[in-house]
C-alpha positions as CSV (number, residue, x, y, z in Angstrom):
1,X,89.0,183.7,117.8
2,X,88.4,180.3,115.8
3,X,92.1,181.4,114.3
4,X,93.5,181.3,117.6
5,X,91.8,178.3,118.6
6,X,92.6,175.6,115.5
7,X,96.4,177.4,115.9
8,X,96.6,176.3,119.7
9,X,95.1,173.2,118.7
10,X,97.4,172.4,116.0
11,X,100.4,172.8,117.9
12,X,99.0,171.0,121.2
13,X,98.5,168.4,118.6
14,X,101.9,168.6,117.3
15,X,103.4,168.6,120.7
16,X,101.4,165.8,121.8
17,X,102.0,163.5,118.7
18,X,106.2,164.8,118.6
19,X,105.8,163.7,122.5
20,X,104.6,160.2,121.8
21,X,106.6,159.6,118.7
22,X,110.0,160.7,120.1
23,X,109.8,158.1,123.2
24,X,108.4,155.1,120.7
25,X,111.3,156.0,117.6
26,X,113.7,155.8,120.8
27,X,112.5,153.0,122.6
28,X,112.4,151.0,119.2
29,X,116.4,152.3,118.1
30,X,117.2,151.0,121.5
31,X,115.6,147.7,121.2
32,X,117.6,144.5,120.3
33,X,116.9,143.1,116.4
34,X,117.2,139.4,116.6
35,X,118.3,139.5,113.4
36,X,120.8,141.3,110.7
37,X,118.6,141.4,107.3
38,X,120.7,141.8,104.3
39,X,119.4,143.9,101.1
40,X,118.4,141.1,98.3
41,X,118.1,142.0,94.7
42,X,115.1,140.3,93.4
43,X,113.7,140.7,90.2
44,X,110.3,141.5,89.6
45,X,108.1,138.4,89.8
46,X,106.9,136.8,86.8
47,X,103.4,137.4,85.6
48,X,100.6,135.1,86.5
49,X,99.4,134.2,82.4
50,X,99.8,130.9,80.5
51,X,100.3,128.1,82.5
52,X,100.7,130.5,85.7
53,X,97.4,131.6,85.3
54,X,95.8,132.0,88.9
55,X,92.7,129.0,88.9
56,X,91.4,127.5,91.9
57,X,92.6,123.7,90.5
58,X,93.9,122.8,94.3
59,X,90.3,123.4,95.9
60,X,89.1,120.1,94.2
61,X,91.8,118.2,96.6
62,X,90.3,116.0,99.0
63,X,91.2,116.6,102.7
64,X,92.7,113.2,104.5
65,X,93.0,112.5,107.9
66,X,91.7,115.7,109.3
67,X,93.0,116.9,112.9
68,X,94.7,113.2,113.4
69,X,98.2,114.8,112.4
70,X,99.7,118.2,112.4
71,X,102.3,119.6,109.6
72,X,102.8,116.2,107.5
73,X,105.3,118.0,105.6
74,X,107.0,115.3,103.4
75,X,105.0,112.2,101.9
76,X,106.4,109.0,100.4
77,X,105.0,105.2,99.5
78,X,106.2,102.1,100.2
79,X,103.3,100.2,98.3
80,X,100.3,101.6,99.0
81,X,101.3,102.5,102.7
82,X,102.4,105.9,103.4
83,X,104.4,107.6,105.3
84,X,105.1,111.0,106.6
85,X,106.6,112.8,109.5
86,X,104.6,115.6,111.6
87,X,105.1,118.8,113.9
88,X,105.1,117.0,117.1
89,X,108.4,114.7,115.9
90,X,106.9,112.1,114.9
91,X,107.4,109.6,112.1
92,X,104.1,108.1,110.4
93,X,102.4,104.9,108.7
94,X,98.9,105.6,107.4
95,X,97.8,102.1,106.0
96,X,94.3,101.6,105.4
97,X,93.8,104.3,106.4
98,X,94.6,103.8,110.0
99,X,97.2,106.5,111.4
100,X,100.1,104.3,113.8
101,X,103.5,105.9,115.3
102,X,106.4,104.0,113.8
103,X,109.4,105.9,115.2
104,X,110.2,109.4,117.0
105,X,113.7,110.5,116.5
106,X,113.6,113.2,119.5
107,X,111.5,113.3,122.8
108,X,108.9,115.0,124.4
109,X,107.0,117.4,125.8
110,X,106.0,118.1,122.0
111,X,103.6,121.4,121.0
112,X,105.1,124.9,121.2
113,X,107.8,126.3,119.0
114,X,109.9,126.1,122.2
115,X,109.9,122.4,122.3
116,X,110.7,121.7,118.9
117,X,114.7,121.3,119.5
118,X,114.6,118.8,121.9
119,X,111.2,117.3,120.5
120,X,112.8,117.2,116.8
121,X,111.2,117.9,113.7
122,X,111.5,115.4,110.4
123,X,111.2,117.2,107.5
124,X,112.2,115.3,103.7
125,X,111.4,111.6,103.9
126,X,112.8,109.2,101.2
127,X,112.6,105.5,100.8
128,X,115.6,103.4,100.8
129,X,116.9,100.9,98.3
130,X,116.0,97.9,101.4
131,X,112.7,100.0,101.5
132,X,114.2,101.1,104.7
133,X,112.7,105.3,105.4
134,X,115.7,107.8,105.4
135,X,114.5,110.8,107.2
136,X,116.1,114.4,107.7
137,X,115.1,115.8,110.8
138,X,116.0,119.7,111.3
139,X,117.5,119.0,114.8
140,X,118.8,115.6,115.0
141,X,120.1,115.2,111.6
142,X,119.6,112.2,108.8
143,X,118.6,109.0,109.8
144,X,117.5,105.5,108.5
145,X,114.4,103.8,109.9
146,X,113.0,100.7,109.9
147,X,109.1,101.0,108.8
148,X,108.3,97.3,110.5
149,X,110.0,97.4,113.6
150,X,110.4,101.3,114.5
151,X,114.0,101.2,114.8
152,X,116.4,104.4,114.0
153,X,119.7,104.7,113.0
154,X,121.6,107.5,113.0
155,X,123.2,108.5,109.9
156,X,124.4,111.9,110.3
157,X,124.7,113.6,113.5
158,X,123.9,117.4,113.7
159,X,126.2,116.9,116.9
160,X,129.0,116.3,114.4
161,X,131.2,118.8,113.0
162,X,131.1,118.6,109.3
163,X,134.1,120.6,108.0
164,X,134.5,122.7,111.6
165,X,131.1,123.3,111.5
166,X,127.6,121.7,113.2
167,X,124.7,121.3,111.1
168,X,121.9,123.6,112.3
169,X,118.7,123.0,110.2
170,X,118.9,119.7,108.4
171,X,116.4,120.0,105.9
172,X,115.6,117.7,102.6
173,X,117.4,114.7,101.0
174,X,117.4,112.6,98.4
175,X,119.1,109.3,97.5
176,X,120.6,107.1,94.3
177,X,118.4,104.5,93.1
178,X,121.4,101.8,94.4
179,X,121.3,103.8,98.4
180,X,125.3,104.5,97.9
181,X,124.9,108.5,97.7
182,X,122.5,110.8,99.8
183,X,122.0,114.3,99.1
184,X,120.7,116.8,101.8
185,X,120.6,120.1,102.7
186,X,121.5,122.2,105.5
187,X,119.4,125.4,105.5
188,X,121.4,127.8,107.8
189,X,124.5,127.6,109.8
190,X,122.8,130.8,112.2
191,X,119.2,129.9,112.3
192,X,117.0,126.7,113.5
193,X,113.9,125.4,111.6
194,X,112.1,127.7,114.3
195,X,113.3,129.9,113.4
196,X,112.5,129.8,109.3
197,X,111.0,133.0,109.0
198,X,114.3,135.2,110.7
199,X,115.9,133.3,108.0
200,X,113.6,134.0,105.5
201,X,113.9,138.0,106.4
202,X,117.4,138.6,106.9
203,X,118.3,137.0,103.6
204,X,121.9,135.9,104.4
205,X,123.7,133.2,102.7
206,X,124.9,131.1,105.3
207,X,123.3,128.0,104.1
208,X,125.7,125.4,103.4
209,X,123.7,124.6,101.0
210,X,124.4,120.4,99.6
211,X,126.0,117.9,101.4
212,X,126.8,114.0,100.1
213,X,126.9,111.5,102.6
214,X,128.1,108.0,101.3
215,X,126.6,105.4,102.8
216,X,129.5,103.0,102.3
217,X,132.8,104.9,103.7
218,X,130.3,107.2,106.2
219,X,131.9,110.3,104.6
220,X,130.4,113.5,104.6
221,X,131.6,116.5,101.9
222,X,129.9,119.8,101.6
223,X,128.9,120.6,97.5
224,X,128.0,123.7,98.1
225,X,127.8,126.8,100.0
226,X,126.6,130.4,99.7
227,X,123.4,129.7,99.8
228,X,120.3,131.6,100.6
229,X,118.1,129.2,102.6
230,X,118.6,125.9,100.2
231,X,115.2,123.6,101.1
232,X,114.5,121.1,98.9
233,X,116.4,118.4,97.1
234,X,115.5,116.1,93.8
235,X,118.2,113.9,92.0
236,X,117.6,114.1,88.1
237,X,115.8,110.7,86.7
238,X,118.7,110.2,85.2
239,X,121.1,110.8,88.3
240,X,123.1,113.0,86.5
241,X,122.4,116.0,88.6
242,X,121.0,117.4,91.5
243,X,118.2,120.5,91.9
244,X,118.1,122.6,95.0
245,X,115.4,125.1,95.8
246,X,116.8,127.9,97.2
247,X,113.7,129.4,98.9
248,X,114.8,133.3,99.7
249,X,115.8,134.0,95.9
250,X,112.7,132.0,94.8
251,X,114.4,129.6,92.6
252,X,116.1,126.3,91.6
253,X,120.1,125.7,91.0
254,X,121.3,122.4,89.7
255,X,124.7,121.1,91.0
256,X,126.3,118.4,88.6
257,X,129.3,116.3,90.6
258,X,132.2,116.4,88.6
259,X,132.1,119.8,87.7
260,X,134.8,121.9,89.5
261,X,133.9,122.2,93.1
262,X,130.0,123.9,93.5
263,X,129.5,123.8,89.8
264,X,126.5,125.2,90.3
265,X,124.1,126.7,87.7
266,X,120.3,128.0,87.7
267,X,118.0,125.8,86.9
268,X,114.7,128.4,87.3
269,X,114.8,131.8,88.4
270,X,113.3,134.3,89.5
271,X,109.5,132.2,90.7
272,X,106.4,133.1,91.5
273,X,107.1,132.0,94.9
274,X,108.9,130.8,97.2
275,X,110.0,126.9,96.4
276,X,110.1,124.6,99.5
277,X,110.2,120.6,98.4
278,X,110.5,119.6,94.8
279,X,109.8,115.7,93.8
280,X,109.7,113.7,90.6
281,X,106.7,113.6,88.5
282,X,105.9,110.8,86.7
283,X,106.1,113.0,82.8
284,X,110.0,113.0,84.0
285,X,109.7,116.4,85.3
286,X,109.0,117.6,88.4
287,X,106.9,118.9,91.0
288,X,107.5,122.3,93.2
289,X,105.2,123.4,95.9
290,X,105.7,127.0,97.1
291,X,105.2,127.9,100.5
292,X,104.4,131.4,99.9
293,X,103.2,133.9,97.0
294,X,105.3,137.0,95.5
295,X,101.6,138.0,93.3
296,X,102.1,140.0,90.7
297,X,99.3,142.0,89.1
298,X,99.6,142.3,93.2
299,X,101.3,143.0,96.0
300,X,104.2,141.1,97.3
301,X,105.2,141.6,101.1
302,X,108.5,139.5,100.3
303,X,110.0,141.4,97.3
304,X,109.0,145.0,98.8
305,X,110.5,144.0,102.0
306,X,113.8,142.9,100.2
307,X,115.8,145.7,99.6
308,X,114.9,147.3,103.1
309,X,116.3,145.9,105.6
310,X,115.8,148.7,107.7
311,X,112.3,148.2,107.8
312,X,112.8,144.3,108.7
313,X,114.8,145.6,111.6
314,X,111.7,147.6,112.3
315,X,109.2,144.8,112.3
316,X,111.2,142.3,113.7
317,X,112.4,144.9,117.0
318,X,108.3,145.3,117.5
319,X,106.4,141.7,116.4
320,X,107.2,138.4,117.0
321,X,107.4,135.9,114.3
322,X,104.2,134.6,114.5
323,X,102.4,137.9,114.5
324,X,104.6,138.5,111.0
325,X,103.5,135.5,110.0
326,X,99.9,136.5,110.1
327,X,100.5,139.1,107.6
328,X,102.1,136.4,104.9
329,X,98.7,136.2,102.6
330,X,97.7,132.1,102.5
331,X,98.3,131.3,98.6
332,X,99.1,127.6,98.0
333,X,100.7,127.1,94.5
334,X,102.0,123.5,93.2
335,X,103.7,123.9,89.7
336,X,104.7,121.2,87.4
337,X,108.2,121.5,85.7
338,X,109.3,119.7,81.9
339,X,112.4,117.9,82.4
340,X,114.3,121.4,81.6
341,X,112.6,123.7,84.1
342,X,109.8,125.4,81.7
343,X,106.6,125.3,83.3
344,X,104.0,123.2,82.1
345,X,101.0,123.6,84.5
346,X,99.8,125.1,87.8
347,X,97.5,124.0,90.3
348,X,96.2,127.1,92.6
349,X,94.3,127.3,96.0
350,X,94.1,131.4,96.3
351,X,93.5,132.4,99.7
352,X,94.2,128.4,100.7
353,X,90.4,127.7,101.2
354,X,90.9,124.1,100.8
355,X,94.7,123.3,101.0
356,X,96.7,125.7,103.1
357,X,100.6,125.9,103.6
358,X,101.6,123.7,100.9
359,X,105.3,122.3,101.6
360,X,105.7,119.2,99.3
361,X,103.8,117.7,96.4
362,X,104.3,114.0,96.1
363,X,102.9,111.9,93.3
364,X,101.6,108.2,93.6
365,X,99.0,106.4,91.9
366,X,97.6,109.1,89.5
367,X,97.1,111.4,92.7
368,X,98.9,114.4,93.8
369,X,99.5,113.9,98.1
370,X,100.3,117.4,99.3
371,X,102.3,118.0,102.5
372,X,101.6,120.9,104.9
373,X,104.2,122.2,107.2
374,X,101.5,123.3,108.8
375,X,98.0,121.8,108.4
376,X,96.1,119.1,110.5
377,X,95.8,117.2,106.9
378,X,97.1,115.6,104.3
379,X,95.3,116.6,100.7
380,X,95.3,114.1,97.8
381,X,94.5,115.6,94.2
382,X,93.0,113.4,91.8
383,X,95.4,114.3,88.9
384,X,92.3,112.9,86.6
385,X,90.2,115.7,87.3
386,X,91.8,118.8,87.3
């Protein structure tokens, strides 16, 4: 009889699991995807040796300011006064170490994702020629603000068309030495900075990727398009050309003017994560923080994901984007590139015990001042010491 028995049991077992799975592989082909993911060819990441060699170099960072801001995800200097701008829109002056408003581009209530359009969000931070701050927010677009008195102009508009077409997710900039010329990017024409990680997933490359604004005729021209999300900006010492991070393809183009229009070429490929801002360092290379791993010995959620789009469709039809982004291991990862794009060191914070969703790397004063898009901190690296 025990025969008989396991043989009903194993097909009330099939009937019961062919009964649940039927309805939930129905319900989840009828449910909407918000978004359209794209298959992406990556190649495989590099290996973490040499320079790339995982160390824990970022855990000897000092946290600043703890819980008095939120996401300070772009850092700059005037003097020994700094500046940054934070998650709940607003635009910062840390001097003596005493944190005061300056500006806020947008307007409240500020907190959940929800608010963040109408709230605004500035993301890359310069300063001016006049030492004036020139700030990209993602909603609002590029503006100019006066550090003493608080007062914003309004460069760039996301309200205005730019060759047919509204700016959606204003993202980094940079300027010339004389203030004429200001690079930025646009990181989607689909998606909002909310929205980073649909971008992220469905890969597309509808980032119009560099714009120029000139400061003296107002003009705005798009460089470059074809992008898959373009993030951060960094004009050459030299001015002779300008690097964009393109974060879904984890790696750096350079765009030099005069070439035919987008003459474009890769800068570094293929990264062992994904690049968000990129700033001088004071060697005359530069310095890249990556928002995210792709580990390899390891295993990378990004790169497996790539070239299956029907399982993004999958996820993104069942989780929300901040239950995805719970499964993104914390890895922060600053790397320091020679003047030609070789590597020449890396600062790591496995797990991101001590500095956690690195966004920006900004050098002053012999210290490294890392930018979270995140964190209740800012972290400061004594570049001495490690």
């Amino acid at each position: 009889g025990s025969t008989y028995s396991s043989k009903v049991f194993r097909v009330t077992f099939l009937t019961l699991a062919v009964s649940v799975a039927v309805p939930v592989l129905g319900v989840t082909v009828l449910l909407d995807c918000p978004i359209d993911p794209q298959p992406i060819s990556l190649k495989e990441p590099p290996l973490l040796t040499g320079v790339l060699e995982p160390n824990t170099k970022l855990r000897k960072a000092e946290r600043l300011w703890e819980n008095q801001l939120v996401g300070p995800e772009s850092i700059v200097n005037i003097g020994d006064v700094l500046f940054t701008g934070t998650a709940d829109g607003k635009i910062i002056k840390i001097e003596d170490g005493e944190i005061q408003t300056v500006a806020r581009i947008g307007h409240g209530p500020c907190g959940g994702r929800e608010d963040e359009a109408a709230c605004g969000r500035p993301l890359g931070m310069r300063v001016g020629p006049n030492n004036t701050l020139l700030v990209a927010d993602a909603y609002y677009g590029l503006y100019e603000v006066n550090p003493d008195t608080g007062e914003t102009k309004t460069l760039v508009s996301t309200k205005t068309p730019i060759e047919g077409q509204k700016l959606s997710f204003v993202n980094d900039l940079t300027v010339t030495r004389d203030g004429r010329k200001i690079y930025f990017t646009d990181s989607s024409s689909k998606w909002q900075r909310k929205d980073y990680l649909f971008l992220v997933m469905e890969g597309t490359d509808d980032g119009r990727h560099l714009l120029e604004y000139d400061t003296v005729t107002k003009e705005v021209k798009v460089l470059m398009v074809g992008l898959r999300f373009p993030n951060g900006v960094q004009l050459s010492p030299a001015e002779d050309f300008v690097l964009v991070q393109e974060t879904t393809m984890a790696r750096i183009r350079y765009y030099v003017s005069g070439l035919m229009k987008g003459g474009a070429d890769m800068f570094v490929e293929n990264m062992p994560g994904l690049p968000d801002n990129i700033r001088l360092s004071s060697s005359g290379g530069y310095w890249v923080a990556m928002a995210a791993m792709r580990p390899n010995p390891g295993f990378s959620l990004l790169d497996f994901l790539s070239e299956k789009p029907w399982i993004k469709r999958m996820i993104f039809k069942l989780l929300s984007q901040e239950t995805v982004a719970k499964f993104v291991p914390k890895y922060s990862l600053v790397v320091e590139l020679s003047e030609t794009g070789s590597y020449k060191r890396s600062f790591h914070d496995p797990n991101g015990v001590m500095v956690a969703y690195v966004s920006e790397a900004h050098e002053h004063n012999g210290h490294l001042y890392l930018g979270s898009f995140r964190s209740p901190y800012i972290c400061r690296l004594d570049l001495q010491r490690v």
